[in-house]
Structures are given as C-alpha cells and as structure tokens.
mmCIF file of the N, C-alpha and C atoms, coordinates in Angstrom:
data_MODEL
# 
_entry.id   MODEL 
# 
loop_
_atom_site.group_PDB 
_atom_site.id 
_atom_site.type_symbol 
_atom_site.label_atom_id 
_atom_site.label_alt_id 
_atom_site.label_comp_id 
_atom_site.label_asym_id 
_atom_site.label_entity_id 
_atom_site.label_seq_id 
_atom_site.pdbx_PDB_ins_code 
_atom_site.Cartn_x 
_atom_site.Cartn_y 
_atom_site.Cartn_z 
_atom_site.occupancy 
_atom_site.B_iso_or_equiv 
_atom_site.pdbx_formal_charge 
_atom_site.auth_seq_id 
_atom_site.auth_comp_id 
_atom_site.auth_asym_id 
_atom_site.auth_atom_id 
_atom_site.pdbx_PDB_model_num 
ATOM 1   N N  . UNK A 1 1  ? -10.441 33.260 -71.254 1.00 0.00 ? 1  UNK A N  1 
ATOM 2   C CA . UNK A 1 1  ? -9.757  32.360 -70.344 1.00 0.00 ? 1  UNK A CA 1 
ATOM 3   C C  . UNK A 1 1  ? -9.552  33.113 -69.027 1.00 0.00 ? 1  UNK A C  1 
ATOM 4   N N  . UNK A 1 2  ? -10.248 32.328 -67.769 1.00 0.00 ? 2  UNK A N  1 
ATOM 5   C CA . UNK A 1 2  ? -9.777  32.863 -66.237 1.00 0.00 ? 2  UNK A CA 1 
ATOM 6   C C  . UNK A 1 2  ? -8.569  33.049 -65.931 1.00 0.00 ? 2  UNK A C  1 
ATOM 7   N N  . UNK A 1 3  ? -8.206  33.768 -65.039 1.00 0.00 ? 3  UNK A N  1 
ATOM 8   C CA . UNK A 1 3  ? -6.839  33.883 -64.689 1.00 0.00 ? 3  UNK A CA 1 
ATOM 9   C C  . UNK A 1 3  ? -5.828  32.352 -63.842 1.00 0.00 ? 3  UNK A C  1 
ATOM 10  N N  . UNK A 1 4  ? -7.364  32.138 -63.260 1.00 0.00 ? 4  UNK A N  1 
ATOM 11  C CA . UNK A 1 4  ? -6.648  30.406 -62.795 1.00 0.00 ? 4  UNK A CA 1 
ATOM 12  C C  . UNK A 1 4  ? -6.224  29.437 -64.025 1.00 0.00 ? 4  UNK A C  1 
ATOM 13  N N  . UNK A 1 5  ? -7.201  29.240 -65.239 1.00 0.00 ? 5  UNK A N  1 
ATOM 14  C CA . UNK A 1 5  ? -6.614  28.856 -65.874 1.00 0.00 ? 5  UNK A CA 1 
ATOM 15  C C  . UNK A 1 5  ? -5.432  29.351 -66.747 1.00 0.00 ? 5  UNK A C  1 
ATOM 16  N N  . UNK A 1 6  ? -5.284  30.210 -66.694 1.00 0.00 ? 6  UNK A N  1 
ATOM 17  C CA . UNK A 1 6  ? -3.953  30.769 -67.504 1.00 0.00 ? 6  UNK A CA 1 
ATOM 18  C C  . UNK A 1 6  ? -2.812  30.361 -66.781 1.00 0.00 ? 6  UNK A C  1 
ATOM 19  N N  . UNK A 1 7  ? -2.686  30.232 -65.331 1.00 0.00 ? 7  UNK A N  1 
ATOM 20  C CA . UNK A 1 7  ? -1.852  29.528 -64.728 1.00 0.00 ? 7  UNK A CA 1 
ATOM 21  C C  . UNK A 1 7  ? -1.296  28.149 -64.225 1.00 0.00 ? 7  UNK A C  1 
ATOM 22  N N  . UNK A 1 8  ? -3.034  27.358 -64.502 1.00 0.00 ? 8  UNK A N  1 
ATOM 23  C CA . UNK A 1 8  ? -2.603  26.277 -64.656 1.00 0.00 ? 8  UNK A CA 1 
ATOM 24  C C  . UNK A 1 8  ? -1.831  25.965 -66.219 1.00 0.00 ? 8  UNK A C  1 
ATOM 25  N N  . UNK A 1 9  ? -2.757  26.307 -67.161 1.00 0.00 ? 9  UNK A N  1 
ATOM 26  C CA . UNK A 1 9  ? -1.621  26.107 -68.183 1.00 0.00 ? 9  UNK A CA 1 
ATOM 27  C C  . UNK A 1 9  ? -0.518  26.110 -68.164 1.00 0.00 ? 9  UNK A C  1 
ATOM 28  N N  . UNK A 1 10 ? -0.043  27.485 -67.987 1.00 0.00 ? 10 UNK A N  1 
ATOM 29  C CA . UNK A 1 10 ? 1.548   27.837 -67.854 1.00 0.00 ? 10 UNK A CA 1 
ATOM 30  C C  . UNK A 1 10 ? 2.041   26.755 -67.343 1.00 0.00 ? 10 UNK A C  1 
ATOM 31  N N  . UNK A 1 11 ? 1.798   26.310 -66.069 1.00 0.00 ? 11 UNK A N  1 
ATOM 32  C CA . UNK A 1 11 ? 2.578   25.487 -65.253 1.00 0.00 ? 11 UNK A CA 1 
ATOM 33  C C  . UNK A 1 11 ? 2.675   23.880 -65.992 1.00 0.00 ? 11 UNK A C  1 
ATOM 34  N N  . UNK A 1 12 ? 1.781   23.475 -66.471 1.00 0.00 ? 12 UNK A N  1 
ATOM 35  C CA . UNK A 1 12 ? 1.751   22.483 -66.862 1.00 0.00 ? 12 UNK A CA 1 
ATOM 36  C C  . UNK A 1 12 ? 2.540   22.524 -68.117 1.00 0.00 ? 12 UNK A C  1 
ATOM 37  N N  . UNK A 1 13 ? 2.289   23.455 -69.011 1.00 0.00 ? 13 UNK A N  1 
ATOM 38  C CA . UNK A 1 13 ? 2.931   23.579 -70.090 1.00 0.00 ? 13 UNK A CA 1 
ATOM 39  C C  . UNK A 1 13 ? 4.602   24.183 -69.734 1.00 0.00 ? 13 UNK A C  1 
ATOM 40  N N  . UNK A 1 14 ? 4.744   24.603 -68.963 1.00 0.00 ? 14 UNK A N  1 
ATOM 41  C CA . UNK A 1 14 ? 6.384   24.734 -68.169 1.00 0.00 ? 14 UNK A CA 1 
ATOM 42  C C  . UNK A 1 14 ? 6.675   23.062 -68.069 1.00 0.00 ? 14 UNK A C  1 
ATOM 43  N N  . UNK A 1 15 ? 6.505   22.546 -67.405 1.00 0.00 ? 15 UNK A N  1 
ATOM 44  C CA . UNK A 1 15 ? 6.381   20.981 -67.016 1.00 0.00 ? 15 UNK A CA 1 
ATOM 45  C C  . UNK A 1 15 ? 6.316   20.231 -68.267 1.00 0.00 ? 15 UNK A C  1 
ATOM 46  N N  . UNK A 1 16 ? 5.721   20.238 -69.274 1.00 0.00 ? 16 UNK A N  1 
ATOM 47  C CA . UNK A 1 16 ? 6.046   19.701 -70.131 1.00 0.00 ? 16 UNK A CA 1 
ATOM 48  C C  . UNK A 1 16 ? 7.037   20.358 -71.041 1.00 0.00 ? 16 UNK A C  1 
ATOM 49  N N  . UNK A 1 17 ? 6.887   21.209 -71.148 1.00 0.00 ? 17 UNK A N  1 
ATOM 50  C CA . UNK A 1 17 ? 8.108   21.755 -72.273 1.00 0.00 ? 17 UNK A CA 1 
ATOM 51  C C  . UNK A 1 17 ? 9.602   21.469 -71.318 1.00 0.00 ? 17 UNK A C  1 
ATOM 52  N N  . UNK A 1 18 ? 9.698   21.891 -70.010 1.00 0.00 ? 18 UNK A N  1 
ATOM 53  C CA . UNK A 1 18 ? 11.081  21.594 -69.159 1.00 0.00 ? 18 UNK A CA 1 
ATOM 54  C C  . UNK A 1 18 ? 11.355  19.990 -69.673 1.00 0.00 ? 18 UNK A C  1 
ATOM 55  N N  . UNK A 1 19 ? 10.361  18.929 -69.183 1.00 0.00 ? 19 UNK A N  1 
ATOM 56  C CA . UNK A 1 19 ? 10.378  17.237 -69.376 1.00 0.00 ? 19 UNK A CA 1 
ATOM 57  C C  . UNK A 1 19 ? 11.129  16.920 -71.090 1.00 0.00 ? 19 UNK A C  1 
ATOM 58  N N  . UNK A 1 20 ? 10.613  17.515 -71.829 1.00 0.00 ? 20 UNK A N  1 
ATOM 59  C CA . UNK A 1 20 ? 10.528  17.605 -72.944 1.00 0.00 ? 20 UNK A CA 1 
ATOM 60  C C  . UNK A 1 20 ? 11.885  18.198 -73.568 1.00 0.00 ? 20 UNK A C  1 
ATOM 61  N N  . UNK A 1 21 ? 12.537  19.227 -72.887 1.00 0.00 ? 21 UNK A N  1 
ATOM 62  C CA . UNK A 1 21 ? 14.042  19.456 -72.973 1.00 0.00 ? 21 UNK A CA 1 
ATOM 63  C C  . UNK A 1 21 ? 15.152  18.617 -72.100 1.00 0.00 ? 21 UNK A C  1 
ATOM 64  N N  . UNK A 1 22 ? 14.277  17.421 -71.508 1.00 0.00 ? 22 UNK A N  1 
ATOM 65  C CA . UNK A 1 22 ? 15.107  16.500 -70.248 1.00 0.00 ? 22 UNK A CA 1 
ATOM 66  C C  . UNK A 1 22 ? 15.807  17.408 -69.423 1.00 0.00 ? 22 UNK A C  1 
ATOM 67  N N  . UNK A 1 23 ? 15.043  18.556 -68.730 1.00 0.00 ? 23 UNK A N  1 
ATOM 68  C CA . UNK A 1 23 ? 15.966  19.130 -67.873 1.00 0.00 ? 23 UNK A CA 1 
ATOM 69  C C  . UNK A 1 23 ? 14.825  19.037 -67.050 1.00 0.00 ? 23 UNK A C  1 
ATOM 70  N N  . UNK A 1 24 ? 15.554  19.390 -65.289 1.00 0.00 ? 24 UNK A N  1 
ATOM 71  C CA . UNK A 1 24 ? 14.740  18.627 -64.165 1.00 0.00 ? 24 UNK A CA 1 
ATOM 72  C C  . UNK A 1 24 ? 14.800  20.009 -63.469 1.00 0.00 ? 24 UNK A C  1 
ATOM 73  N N  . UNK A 1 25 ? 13.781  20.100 -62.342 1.00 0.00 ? 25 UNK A N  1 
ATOM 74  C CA . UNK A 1 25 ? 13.624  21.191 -61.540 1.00 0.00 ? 25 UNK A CA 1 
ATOM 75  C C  . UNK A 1 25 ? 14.910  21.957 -61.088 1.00 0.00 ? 25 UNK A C  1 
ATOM 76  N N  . UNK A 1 26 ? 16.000  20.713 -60.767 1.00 0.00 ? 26 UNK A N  1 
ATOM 77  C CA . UNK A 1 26 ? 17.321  21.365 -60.529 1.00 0.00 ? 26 UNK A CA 1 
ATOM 78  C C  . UNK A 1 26 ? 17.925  21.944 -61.331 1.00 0.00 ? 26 UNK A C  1 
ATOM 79  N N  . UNK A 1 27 ? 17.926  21.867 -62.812 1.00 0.00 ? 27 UNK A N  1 
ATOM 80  C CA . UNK A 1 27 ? 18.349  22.553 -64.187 1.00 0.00 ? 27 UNK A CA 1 
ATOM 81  C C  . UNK A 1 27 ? 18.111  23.835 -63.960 1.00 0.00 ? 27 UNK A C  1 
ATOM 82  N N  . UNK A 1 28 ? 16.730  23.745 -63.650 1.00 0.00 ? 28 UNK A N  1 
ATOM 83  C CA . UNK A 1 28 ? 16.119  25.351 -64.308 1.00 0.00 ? 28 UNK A CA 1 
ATOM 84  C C  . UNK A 1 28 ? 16.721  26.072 -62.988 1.00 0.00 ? 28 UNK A C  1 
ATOM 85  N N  . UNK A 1 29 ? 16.432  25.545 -61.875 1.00 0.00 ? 29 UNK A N  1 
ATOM 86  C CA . UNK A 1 29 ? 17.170  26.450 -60.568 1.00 0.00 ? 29 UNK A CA 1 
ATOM 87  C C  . UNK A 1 29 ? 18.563  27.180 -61.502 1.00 0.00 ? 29 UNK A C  1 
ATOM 88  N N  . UNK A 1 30 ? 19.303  26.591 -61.692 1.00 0.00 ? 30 UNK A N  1 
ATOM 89  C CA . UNK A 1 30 ? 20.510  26.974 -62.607 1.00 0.00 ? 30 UNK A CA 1 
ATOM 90  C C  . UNK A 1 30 ? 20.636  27.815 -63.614 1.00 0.00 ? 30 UNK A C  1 
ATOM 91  N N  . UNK A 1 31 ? 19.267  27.402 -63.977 1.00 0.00 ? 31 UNK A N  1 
ATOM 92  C CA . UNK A 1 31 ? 19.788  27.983 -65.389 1.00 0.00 ? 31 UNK A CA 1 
ATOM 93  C C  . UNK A 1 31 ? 18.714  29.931 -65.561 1.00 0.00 ? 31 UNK A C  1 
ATOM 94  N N  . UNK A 1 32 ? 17.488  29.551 -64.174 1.00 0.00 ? 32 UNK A N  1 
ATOM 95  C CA . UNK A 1 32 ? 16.745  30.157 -64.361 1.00 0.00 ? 32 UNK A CA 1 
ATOM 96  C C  . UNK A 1 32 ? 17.806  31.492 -62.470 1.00 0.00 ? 32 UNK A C  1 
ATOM 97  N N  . UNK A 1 33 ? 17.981  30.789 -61.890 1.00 0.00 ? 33 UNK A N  1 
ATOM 98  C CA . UNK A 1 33 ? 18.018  31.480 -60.474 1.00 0.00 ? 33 UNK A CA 1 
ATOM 99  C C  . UNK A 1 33 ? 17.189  31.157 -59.445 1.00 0.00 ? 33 UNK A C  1 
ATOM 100 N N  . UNK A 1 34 ? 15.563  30.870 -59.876 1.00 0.00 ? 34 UNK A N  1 
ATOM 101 C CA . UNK A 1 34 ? 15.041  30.986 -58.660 1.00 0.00 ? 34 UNK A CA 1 
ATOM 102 C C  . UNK A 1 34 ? 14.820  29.168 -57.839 1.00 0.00 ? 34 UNK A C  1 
ATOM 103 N N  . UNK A 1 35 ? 14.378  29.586 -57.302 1.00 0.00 ? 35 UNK A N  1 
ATOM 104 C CA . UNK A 1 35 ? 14.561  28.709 -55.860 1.00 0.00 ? 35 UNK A CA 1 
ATOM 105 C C  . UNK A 1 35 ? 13.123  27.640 -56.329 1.00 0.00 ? 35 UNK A C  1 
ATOM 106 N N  . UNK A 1 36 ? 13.593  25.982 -56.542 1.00 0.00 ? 36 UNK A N  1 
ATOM 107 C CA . UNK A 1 36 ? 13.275  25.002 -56.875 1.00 0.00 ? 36 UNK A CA 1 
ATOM 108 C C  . UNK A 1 36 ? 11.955  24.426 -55.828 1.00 0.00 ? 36 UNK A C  1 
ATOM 109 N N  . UNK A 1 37 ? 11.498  25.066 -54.700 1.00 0.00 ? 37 UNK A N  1 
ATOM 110 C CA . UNK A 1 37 ? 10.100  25.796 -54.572 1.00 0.00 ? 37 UNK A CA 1 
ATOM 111 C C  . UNK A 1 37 ? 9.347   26.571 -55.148 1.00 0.00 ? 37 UNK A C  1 
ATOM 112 N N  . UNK A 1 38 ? 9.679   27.648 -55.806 1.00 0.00 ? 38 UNK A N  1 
ATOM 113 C CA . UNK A 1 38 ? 9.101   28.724 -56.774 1.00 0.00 ? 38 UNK A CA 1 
ATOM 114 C C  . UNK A 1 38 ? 8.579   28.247 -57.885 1.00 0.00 ? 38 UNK A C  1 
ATOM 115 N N  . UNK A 1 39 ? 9.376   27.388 -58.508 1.00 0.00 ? 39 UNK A N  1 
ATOM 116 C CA . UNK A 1 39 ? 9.402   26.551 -59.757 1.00 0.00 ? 39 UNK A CA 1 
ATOM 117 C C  . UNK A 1 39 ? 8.141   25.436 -59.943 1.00 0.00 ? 39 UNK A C  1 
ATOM 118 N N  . UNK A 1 40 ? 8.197   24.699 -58.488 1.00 0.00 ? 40 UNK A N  1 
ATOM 119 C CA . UNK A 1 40 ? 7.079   23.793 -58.599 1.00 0.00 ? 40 UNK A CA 1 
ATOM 120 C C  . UNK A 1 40 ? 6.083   24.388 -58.263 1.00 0.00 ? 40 UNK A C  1 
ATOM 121 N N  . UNK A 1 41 ? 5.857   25.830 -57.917 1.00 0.00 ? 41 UNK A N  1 
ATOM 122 C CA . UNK A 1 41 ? 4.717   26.166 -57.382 1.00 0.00 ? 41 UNK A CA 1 
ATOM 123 C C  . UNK A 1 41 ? 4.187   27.014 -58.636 1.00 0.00 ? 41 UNK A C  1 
ATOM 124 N N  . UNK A 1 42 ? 5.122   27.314 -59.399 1.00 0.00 ? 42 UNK A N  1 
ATOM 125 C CA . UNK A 1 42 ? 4.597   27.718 -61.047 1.00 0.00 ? 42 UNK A CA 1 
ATOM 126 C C  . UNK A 1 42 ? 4.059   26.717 -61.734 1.00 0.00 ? 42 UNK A C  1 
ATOM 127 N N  . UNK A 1 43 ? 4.391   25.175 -61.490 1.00 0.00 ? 43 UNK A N  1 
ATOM 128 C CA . UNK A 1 43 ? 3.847   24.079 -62.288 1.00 0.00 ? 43 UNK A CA 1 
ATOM 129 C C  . UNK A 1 43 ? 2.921   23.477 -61.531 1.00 0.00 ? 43 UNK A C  1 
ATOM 130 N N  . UNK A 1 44 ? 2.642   23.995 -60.463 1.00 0.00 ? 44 UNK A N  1 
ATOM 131 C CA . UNK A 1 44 ? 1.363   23.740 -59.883 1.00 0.00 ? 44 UNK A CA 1 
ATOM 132 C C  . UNK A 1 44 ? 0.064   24.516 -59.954 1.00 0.00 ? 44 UNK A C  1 
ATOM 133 N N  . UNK A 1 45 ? 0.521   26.044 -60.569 1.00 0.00 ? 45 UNK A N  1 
ATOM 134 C CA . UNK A 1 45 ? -0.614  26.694 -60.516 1.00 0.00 ? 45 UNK A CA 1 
ATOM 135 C C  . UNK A 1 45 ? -0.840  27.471 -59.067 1.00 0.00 ? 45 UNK A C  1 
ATOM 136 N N  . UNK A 1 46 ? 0.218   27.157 -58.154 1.00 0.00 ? 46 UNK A N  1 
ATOM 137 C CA . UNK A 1 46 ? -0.004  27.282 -56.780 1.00 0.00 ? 46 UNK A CA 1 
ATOM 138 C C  . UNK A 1 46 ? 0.531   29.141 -56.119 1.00 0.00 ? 46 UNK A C  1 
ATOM 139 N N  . UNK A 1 47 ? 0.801   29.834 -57.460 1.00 0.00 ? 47 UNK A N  1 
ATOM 140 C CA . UNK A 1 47 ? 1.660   31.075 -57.441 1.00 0.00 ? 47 UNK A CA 1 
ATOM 141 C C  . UNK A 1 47 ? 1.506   31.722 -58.627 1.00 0.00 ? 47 UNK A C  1 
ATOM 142 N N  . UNK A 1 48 ? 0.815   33.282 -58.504 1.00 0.00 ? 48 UNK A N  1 
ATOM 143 C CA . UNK A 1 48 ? 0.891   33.902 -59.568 1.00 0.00 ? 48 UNK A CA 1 
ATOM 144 C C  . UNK A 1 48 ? 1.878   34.517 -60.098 1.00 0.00 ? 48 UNK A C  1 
ATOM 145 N N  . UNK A 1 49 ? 2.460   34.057 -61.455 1.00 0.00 ? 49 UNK A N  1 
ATOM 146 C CA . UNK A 1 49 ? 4.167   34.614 -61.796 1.00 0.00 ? 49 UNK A CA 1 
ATOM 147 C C  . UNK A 1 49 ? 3.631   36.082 -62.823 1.00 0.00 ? 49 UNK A C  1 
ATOM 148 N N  . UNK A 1 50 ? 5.116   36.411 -62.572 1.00 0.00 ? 50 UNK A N  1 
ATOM 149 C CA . UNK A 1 50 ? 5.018   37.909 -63.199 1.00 0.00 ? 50 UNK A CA 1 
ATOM 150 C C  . UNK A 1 50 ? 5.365   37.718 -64.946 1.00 0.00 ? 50 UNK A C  1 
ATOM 151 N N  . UNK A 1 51 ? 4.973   38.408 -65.227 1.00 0.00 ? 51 UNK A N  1 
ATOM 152 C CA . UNK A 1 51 ? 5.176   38.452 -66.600 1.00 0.00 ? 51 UNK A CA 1 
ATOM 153 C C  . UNK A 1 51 ? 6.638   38.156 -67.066 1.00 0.00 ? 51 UNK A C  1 
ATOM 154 N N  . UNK A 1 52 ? 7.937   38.973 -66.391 1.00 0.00 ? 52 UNK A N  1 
ATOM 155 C CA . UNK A 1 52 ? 9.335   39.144 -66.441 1.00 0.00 ? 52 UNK A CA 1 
ATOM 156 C C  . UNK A 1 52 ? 9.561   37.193 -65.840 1.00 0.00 ? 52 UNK A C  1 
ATOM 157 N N  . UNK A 1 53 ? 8.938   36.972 -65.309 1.00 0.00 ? 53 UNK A N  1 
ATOM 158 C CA . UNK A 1 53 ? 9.643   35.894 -64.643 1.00 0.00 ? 53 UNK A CA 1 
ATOM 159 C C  . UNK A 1 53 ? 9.304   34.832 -65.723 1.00 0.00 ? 53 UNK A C  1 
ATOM 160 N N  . UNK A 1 54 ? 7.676   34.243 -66.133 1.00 0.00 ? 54 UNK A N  1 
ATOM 161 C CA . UNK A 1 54 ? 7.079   34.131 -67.088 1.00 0.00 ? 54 UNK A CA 1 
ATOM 162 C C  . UNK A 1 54 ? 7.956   33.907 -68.609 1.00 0.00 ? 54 UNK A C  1 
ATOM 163 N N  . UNK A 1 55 ? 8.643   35.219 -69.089 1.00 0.00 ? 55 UNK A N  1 
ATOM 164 C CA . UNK A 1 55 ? 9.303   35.542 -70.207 1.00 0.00 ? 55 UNK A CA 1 
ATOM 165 C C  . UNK A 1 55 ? 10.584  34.633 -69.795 1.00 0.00 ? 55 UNK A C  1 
ATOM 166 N N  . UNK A 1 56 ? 11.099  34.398 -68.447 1.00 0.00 ? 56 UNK A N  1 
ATOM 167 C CA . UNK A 1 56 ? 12.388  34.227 -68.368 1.00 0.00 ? 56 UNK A CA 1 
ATOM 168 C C  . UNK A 1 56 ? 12.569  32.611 -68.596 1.00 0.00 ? 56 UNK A C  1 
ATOM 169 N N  . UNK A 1 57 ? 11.034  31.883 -67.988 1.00 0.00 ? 57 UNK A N  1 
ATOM 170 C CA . UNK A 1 57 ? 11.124  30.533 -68.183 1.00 0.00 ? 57 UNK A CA 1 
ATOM 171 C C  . UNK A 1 57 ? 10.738  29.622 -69.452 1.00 0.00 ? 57 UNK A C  1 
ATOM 172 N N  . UNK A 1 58 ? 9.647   30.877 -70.191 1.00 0.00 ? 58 UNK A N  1 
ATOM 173 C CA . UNK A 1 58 ? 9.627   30.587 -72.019 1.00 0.00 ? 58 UNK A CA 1 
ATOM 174 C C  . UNK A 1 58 ? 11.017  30.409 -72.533 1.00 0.00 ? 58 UNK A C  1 
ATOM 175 N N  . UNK A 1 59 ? 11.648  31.306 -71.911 1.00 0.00 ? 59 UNK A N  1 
ATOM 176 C CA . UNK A 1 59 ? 13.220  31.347 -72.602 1.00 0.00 ? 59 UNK A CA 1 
ATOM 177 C C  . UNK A 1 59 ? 13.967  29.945 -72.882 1.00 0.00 ? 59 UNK A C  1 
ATOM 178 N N  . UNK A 1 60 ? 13.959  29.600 -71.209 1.00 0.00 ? 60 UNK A N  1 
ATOM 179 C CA . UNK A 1 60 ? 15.124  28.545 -71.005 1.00 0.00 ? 60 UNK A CA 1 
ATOM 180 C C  . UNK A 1 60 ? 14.263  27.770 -72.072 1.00 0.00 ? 60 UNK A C  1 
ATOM 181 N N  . UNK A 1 61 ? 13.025  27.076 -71.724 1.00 0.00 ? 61 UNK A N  1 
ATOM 182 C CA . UNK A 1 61 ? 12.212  26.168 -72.790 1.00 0.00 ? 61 UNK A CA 1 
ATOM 183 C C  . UNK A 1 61 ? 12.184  26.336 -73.989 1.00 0.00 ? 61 UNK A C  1 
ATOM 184 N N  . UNK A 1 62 ? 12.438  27.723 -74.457 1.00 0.00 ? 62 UNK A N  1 
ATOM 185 C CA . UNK A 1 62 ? 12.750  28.567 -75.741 1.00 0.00 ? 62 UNK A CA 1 
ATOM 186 C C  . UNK A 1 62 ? 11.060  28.310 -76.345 1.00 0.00 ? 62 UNK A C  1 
ATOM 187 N N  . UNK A 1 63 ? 10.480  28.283 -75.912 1.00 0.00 ? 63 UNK A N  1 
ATOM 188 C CA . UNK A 1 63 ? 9.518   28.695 -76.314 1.00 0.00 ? 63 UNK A CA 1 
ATOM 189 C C  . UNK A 1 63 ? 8.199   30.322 -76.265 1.00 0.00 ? 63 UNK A C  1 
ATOM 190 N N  . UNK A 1 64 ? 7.183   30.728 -76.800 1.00 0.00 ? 64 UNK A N  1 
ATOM 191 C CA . UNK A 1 64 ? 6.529   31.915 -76.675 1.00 0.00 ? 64 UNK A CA 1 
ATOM 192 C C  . UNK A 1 64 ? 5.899   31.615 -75.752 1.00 0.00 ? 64 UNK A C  1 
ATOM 193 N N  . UNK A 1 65 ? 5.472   33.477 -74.989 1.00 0.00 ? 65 UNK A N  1 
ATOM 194 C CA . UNK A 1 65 ? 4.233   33.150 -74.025 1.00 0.00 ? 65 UNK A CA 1 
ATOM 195 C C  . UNK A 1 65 ? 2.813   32.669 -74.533 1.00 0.00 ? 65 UNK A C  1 
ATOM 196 N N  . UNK A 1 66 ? 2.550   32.829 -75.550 1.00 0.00 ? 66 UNK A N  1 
ATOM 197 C CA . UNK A 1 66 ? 1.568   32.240 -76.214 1.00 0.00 ? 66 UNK A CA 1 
ATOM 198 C C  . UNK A 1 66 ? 1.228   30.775 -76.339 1.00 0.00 ? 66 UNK A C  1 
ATOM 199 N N  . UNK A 1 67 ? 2.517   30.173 -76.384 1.00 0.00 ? 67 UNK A N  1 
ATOM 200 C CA . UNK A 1 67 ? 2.255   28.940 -76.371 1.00 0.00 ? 67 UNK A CA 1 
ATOM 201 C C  . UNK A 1 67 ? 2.539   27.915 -74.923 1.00 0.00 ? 67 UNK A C  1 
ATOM 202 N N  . UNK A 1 68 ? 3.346   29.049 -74.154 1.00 0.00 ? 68 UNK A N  1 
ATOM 203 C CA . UNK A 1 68 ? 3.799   28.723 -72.526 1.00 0.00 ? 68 UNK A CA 1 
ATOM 204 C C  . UNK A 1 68 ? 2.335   28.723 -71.757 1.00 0.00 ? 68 UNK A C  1 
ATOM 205 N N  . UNK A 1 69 ? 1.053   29.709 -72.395 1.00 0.00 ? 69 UNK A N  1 
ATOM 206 C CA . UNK A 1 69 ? -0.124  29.729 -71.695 1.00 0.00 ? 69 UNK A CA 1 
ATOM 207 C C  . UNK A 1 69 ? -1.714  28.632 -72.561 1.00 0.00 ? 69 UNK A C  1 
ATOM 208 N N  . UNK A 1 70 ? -1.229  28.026 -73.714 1.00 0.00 ? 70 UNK A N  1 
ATOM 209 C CA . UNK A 1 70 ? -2.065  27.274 -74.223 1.00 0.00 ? 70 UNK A CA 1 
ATOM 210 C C  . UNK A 1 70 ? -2.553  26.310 -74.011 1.00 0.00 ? 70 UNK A C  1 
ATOM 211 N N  . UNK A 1 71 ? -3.776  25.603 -74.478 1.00 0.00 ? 71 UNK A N  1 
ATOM 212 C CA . UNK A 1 71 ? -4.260  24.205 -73.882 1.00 0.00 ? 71 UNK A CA 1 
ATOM 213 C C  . UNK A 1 71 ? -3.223  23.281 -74.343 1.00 0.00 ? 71 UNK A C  1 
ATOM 214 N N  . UNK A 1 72 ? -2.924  22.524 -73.597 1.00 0.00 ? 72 UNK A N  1 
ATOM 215 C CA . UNK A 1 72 ? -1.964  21.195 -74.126 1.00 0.00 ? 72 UNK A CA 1 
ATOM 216 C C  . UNK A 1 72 ? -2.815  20.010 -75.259 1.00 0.00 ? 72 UNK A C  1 
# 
C-alpha cells in the first residue's frame, strides 16, 4: 500500500469511525486539541499525520492503527 493511500484511508476511516461515535469535527477539537482545520485535512488525505497524532485519534474512536489505516 502507497503512502497516499494509507492516508486516504486513515482519513476516511477517521470520518467514519468519528460519524459512527456521533461526534462532529467540533468534538474531536475537544476532545483531541487540535485545530478543526487539521482534522478535516486528516479526513481529506490533504496532510501527512504523525504517527503520535495518528495514535491519539484511534484513541478518541477507540479504535487500532491497523484498522484506522484499512480498506473500508
């Protein structure tokens, strides 16, 4: 798997797992810290996230990076 796709995944699969806990971009600002630009640009694929940051948003979703980077 390319590195573009590993990020679109993520993002999409962020996006659905966030939808999926009914919490909204403004949640995670909260719950995560970062700035509700950052966020959509992780579920866009539009920004390469760090691993630490990555781990931090599996969290809130409570889900693995394994499955934060999988085909939907």
């Amino acid at each position: 798997m390319d590195e573009q796709k590993i990020l679109e995944n993520f993002g999409l699969n962020l996006k659905h797992y966030r939808n999926k806990a009914k919490l909204s971009q403004d949640d995670m600002v909260e719950l995560t810290g970062f700035s509700k630009s950052y966020i959509s640009n992780i579920e866009t694929a539009k920004h390469n996230i760090s691993l630490v940051n990555a781990l931090k948003f599996a969290r809130v979703v409570n889900k693995t990076i394994e499955e934060m980077i999988k085909d939907l």
